[in-house]
N, C-alpha and C positions, 0 to 999 in steps of 0.2 A: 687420884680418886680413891677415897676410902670404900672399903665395899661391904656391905654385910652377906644376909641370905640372901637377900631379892636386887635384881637387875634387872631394868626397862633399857627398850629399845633404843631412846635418848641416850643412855651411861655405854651402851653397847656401840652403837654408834661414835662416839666421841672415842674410844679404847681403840675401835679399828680404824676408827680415819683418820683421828686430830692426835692419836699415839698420846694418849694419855696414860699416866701408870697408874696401876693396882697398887692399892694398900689393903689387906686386911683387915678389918676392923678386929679389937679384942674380942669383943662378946663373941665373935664368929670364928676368931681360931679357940677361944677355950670352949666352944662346943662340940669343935673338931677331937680335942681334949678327952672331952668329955667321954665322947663314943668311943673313941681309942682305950680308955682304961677299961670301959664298960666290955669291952669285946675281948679284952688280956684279959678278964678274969672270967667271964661267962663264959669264956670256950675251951677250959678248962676240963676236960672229964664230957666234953658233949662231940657229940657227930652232927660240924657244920659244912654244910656246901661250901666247897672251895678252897677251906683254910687242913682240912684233915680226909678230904674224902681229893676224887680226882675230878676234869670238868667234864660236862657236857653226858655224853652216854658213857663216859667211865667214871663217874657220878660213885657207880656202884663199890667202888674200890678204896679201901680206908687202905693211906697214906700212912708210911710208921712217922715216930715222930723226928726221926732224925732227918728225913727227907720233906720236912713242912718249909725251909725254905728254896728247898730246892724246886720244889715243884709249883710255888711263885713268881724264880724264873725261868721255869720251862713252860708255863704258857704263854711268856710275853715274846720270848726267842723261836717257840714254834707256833705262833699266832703270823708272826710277821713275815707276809707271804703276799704280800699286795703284788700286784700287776700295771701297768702302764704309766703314763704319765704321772708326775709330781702332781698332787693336789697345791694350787697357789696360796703363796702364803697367806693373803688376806683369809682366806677359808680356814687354812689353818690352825689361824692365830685365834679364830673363831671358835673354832673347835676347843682348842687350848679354854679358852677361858668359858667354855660351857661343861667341859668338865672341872674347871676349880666351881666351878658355884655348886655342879651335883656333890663336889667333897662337904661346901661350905653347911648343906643342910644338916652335915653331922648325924648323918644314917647310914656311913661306908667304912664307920669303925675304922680309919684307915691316920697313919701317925701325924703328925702336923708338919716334918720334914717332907713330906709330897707336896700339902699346898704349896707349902712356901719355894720350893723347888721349880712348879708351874707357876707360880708369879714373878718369880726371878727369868722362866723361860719368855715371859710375854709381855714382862717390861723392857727386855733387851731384846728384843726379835730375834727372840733364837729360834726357828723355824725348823722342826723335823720334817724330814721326809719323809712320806706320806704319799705313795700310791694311790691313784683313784679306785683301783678294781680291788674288790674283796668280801665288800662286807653285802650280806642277806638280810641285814638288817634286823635281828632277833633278839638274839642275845646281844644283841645292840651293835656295837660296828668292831667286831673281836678285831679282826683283820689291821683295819687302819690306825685303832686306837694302841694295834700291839704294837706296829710302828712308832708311836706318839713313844709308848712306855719303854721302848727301849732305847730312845733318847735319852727317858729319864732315867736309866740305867745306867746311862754313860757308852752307850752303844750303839751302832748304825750312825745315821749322818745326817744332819742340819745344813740349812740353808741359815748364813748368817754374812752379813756385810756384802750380799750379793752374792756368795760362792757357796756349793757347796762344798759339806767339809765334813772330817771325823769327829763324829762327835764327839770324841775325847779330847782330840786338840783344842778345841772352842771353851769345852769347861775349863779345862786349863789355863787359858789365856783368861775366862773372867775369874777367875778363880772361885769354881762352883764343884761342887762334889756331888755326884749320884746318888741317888736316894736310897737306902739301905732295906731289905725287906723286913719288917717286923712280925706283923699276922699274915694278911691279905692283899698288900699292897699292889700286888703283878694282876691280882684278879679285878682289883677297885678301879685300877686306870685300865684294863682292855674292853671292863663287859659296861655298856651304857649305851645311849643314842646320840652324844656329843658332835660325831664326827656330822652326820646328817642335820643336828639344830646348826650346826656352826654354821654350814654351807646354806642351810635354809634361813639364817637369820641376814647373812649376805643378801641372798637371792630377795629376801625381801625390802632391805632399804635399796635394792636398785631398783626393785618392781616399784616403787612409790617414787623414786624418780621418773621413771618411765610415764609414771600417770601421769603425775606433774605435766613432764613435757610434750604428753599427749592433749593434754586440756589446753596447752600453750598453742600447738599445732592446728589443735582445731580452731581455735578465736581466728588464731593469724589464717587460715585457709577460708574462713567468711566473711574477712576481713577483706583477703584479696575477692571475692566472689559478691562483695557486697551483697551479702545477706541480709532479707528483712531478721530483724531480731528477736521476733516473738518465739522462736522457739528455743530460747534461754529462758522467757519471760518466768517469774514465780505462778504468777496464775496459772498458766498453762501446767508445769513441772509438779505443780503441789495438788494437781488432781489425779495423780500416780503417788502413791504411798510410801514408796521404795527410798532409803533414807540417800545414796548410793545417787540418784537419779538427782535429787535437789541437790542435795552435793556438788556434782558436777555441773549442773546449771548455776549454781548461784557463786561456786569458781570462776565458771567464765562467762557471767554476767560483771564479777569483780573486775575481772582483765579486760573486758570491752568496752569499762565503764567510761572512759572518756573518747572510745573510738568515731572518729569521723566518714568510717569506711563503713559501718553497717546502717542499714534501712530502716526506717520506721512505717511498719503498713500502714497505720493507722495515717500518717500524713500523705502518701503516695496512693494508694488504694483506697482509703476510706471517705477521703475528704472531699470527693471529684464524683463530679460522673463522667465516666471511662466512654468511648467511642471505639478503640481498637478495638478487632477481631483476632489480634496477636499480638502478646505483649514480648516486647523483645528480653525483657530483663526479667528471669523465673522467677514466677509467681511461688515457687516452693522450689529450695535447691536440692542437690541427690541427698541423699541417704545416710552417706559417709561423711557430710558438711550439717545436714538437719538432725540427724540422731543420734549425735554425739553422747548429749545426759543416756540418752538409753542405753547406746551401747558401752560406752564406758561406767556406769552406775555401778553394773554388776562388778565390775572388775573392783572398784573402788572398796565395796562391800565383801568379798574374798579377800583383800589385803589386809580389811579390816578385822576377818578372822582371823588369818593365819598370823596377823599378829598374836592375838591371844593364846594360838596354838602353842607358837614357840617363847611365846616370855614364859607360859605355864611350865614347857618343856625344858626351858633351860630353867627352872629354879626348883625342881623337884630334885628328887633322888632317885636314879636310873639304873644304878646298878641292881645286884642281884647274890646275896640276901641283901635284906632293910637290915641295919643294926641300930636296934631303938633304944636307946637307955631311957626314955621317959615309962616304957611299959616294961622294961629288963625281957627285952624278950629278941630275939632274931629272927625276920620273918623268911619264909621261902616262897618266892613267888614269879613276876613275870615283868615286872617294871622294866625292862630291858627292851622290853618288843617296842618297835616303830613305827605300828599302825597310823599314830594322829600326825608326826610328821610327814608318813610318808603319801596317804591321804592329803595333807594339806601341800605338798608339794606338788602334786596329780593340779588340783587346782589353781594353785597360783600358773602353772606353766599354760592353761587350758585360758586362762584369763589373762596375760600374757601375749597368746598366740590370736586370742581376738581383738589386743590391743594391734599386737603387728597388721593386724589384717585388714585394720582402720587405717593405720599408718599409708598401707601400699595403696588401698582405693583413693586415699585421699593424693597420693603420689600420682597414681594414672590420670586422675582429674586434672591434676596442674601440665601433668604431659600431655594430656590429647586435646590436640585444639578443637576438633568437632565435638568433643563434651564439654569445655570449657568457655568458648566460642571469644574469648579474652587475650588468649596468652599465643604465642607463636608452638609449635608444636614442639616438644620437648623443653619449654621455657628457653627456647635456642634464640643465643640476641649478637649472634653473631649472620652469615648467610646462609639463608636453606639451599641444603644439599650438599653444598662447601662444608658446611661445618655443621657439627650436631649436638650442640650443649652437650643434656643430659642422656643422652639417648638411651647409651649402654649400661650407665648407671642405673637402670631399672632392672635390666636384666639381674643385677647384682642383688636389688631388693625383693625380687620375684622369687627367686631361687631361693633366697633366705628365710620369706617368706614358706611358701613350700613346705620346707624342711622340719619353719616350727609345727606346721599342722601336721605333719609325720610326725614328728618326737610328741604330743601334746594326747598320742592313746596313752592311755592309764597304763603307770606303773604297780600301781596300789594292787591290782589282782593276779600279777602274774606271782604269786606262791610256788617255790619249787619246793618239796620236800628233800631235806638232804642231814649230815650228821647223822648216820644211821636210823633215820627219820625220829631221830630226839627232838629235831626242829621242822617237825612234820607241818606247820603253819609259819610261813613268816612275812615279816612288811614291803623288804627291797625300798626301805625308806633312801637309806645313801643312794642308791640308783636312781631313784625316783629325783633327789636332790641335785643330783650331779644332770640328770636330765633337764630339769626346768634352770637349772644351774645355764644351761647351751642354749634355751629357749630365751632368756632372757638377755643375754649378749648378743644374740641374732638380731633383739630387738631393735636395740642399741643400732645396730649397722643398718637396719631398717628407716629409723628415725634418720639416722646423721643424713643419710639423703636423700629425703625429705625435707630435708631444712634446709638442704641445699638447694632443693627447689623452691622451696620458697621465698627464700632472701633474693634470688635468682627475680619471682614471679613480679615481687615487690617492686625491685627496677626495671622490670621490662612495664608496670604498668604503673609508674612514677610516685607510688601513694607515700613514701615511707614519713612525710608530713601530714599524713591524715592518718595515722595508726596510732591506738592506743601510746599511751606510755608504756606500759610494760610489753608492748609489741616491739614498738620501736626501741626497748632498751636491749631485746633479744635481738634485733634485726643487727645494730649498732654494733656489740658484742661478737655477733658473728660474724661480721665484714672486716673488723680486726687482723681477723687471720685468713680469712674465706673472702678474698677480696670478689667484683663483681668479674666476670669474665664473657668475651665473644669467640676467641680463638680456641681450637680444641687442644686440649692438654692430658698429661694423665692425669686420673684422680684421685686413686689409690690413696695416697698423702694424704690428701683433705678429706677423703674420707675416716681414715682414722684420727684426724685432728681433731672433727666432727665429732667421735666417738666420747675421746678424751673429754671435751667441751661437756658434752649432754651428761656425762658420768660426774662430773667434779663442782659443778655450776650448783651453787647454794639457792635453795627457792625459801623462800617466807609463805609457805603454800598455807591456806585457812581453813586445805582437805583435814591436816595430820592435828592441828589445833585442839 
């Protein structure tokens, strides 16, 4: 994939999933070029942040010049100070290539052996290690990204062919050489928001699966419920304004279109006169089967910002100064700070945790026979009391559940002041990312069973010859591996099979069109 300055979710998507490689395009390294000479001669005789003074609140301290590249790499070597877990390399790899695009805008004055060093790292999945704890999100993600930069030093450790490893052994073996410092380079790859869009740009091509399989779950859950189907209808949906709401009505009006499991009022109810004083089969189903456009609209319409959020945020310039050679000027400013990702991450996880929260009510319904009035109690098709299908399985999605509503209070406000209160305001964007980051693989185990109740629901009440096509192509797909079952088993296996499945499964969805 050749690349220039700008990258969509699409080109992003294909780099982290289908491992496509980076090419540079010329016009976009000789602008990198360009800024690089503009910044060797402009900073000449001037006092610029970072390249001749010191960081942060020693700011105040002119650096001699003999010491300008020393102290390039001493903030990348005492930067790198991360805590816990490896951040995964899909995140990573994210990271990685949201800071080659902040180089690409050619306002980080920084030499074109960086790019081309981080395109060589993430066309070979050379993977730094990369600590989740560290970064306050300010000054952008010092912490994780001084990790990243001291890879690209030739130092600390990557993850590459599965192991981790020295990273000087690995350059050697592809035969790659560390990037040498010239002005700014230790300052251009630590200070930015990279680490945070990368994990935010994950977080959202699963959150848009997640819809996906949520709009699937609900067809198929009023499917089994035989629901009248007026409350997909347009008429109805398109006297609510909300673009998010028709959205998802006129999705799964697509997916029900040839179902033979849902009702039509108008032939059952309208066409007759009625005698009952109690109709066996609800005249209007719960909540979590009828108000699905409602409740998921919103969700649909958050995804649909936070994309904007972060395509904006990965193709700007993040560091801190701008080196402008169109106005020959270097600016000093605050582009670093991760208010709009960290904010839009509060969100997506909040939108999220009210998709899980559909997921589980629509889960309880298929489990309790006195709400469902349909199915055996826990979709159990083996003997009550002997045996308990799903039973425990719930507990698992409850508890998970739970959790995301705990993690889903706002990151965005908890501000600590710290750095000698030099960063007396900051975003806790990577926190906030790494949160909805956990909120969204909950979901994940939420859904998987779910679908196990439902494929379950499906043959206990014989329909899978009256469901949609693309019901029944999911039903099909999942019985593959998730065969039908009466006897009690563990389930652990199938439920991460489940996980696997709902994560990797390509939709043709008409949401993202």
């Amino acid at each position: 994939m050749i690349v220039g300055k700008y990258i969509n979710l699409g080109m992003l998507q294909k780099l982290l999933f289908d491992d496509e490689e980076i090419t540079i395009s010329d016009e976009s390294i000789q602008e990198v070029d360009e800024s690089f000479r503009f910044l060797k001669d402009f900073s000449n005789d001037k006092i610029i942040y970072g390249i001749n003074t010191g960081f942060g609140p020693m700011a105040q301290y002119r650096i001699d010049d003999k010491s300008l590249v020393e102290l390039q790499y001493n903030i990348i070597r005492s930067h790198s100070t991360g805590a816990g877990a490896p951040l995964p390399a899909l995140y990573v790899k994210a990271a990685m290539i949201a800071r080659l695009f902040t180089f690409l805008q050619g306002k980080s004055g920084i030499h074109r052996e960086l790019a081309e060093l981080l395109v060589k790292f993430i066309n070979l999945n050379i993977i730094p290690y990369i600590p989740e704890h560290g970064s306050v999100g300010a000054s952008g993600d010092l912490v994780q990204l001084a990790h990243m930069a001291l890879t690209l030093i030739g130092e600390g450790e990557v993850f590459h062919q599965g192991k981790l490893q020295p990273t000087a052994q690995v350059l050697e073996k592809n035969h790659l050489k560390p990037f040498s410092i010239h002005i700014r380079e230790g300052l251009s790859v630590t200070n930015g928001t990279s680490v945070m869009t990368g994990i935010g740009v994950v977080n959202l091509i699963y959150a848009r699966q997640l819809l996906d399989w949520s709009i699937c779950a609900s067809a198929m859950m009023n499917e089994i419920a035989a629901s009248y189907d007026d409350f997909i209808s347009q008429p109805l949906n398109e006297t609510k304004l909300h673009k998010g709401q028709r959205k998802i009505a006129e999705a799964m009006r697509a997916w029900t279109a040839d179902s033979n499991c849902m009702r039509k009022r108008e032939n059952e109810l309208y066409s007759r006169k009625h005698e009952e004083k109690i109709f066996e089969h609800k005249v209007q189903p719960y909540y979590s089967l009828r108000c699905t456009p409602q409740i998921l609209g919103p969700v649909y319409d958050t995804l649909i910002n936070t994309e904007e959020v972060l395509i904006n945020e990965i193709n700007s310039a993040c560091d801190n100064p701008i080196v402008d050679p169109e106005t020959q000027n270097v600016y000093h400013g605050g582009n670093f700070h991760g208010d709009y990702v960290s904010f839009e991450m509060d969100k997506l996880k909040i939108a999220i945790t009210k998709l899980t929260m559909l997921c589980e009510r629509q889960l309880n319904y298929l489990f309790h026979d006195r709400i469902n009035g349909i199915l055996p109690p826990f979709v159990n098709l083996g003997v009550l009391g002997l045996n308990y299908g799903l039973q425990a399985s719930q507990f698992t999605a409850t508890s998970t559940t739970a959790e995301c509503q705990t993690l889903s209070n706002p990151m965005y406000v908890h501000s600590i002041p710290n750095n000698n209160d030099n960063q007396d305001i900051v975003s806790m964007g990577t926190n906030s990312a790494l949160i909805a980051k956990t909120v969204v693989n909950n979901s994940f185990q939420v859904m998987s069973i779910l679908f196990m109740g439902i494929v379950q629901a499906v043959d206990c009440l014989k329909i899978q010859d009256k469901l949609s096509t693309e019901s029944r192509r999911v039903y099909n797909e999942i019985r593959a591996f998730f065969p039908v079952f009466s006897e009690d088993t563990p389930k652990y296996k199938e439920i991460e099979a489940m996980e696997k499945y709902l994560k990797e499964r390509k939709f043709n969805s008409c949401l993202w069109q």
